[in-house]
C-alpha positions as CSV (number, residue, x, y, z in Angstrom):
1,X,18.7,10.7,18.4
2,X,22.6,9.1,17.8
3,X,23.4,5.9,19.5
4,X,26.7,5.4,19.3
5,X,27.4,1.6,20.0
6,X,29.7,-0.8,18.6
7,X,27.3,-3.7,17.2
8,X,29.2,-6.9,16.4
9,X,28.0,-9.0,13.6
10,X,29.1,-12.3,11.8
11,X,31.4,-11.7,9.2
12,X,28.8,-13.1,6.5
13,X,26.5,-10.8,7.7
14,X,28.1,-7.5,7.8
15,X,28.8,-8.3,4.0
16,X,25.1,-9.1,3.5
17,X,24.2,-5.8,5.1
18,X,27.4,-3.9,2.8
19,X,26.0,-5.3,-0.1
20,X,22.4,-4.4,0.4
21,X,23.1,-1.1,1.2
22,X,24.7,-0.9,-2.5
23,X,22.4,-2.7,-4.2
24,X,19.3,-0.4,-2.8
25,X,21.5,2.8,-2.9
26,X,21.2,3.4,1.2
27,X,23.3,3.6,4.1
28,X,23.9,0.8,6.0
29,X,22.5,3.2,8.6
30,X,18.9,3.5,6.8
31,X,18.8,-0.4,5.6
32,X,19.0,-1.1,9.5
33,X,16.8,1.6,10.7
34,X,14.3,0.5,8.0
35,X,14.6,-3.4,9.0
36,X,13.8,-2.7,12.5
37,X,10.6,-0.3,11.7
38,X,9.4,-3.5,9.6
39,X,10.4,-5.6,12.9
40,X,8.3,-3.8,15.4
41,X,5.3,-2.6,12.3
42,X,5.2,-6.7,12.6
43,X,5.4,-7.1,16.4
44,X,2.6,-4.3,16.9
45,X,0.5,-6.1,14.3
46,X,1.0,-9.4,16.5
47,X,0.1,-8.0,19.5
48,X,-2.7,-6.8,17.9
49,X,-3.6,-9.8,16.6
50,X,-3.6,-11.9,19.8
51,X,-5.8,-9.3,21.3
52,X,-8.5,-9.9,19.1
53,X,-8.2,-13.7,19.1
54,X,-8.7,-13.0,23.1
55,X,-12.0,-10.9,22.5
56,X,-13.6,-13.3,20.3
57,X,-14.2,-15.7,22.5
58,X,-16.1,-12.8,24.9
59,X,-18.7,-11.9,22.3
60,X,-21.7,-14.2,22.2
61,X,-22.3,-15.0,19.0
62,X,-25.5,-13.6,17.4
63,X,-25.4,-10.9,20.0
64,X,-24.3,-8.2,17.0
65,X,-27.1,-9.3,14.6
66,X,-29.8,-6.8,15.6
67,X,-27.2,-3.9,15.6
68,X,-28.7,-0.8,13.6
69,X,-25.9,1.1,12.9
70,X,-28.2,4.5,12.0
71,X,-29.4,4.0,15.8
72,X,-26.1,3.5,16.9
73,X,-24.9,7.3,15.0
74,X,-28.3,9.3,15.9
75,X,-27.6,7.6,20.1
76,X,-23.8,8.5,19.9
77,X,-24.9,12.2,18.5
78,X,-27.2,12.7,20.9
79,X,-25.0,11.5,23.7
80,X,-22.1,13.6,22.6
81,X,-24.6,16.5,22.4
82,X,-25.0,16.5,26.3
């Protein structure tokens, strides 16, 4: 897909982004498009992140220490074999 927009930078940073773009032998086109992947590859693995500090409070501890995990396998098997 092409967005067309105007973007308005600072003057220091349109140079920053011109001069990248020449030292890594890209378009000022990819170095952005690559910049935001990394931003939201980072703001997926945050979300993430805080999800699981919310579950661990919700386990008890201990409660995982009897787990067999061959049980678990041969009960999901079985149960998928239904």
């Amino acid at each position: 897909m092409t967005i067309r927009k105007n973007f308005l930078l600072e003057q220091k940073m349109a140079e920053d982004l011109e001069k990248l773009a020449k030292e890594e032998g890209k378009t000022q086109t990819q170095i952005t498009h690559e910049a935001l992947e990394e931003y939201m590859k980072n703001k997926k693995r945050e979300k993430r992140l805080e999800a699981l500090n919310k579950l661990i409070g919700c386990v008890p501890s201990g409660s995982l220490v009897d787990v067999d995990a061959r049980q678990m396998r041969i009960e999901k098997a079985l149960k998928h074999a239904n």
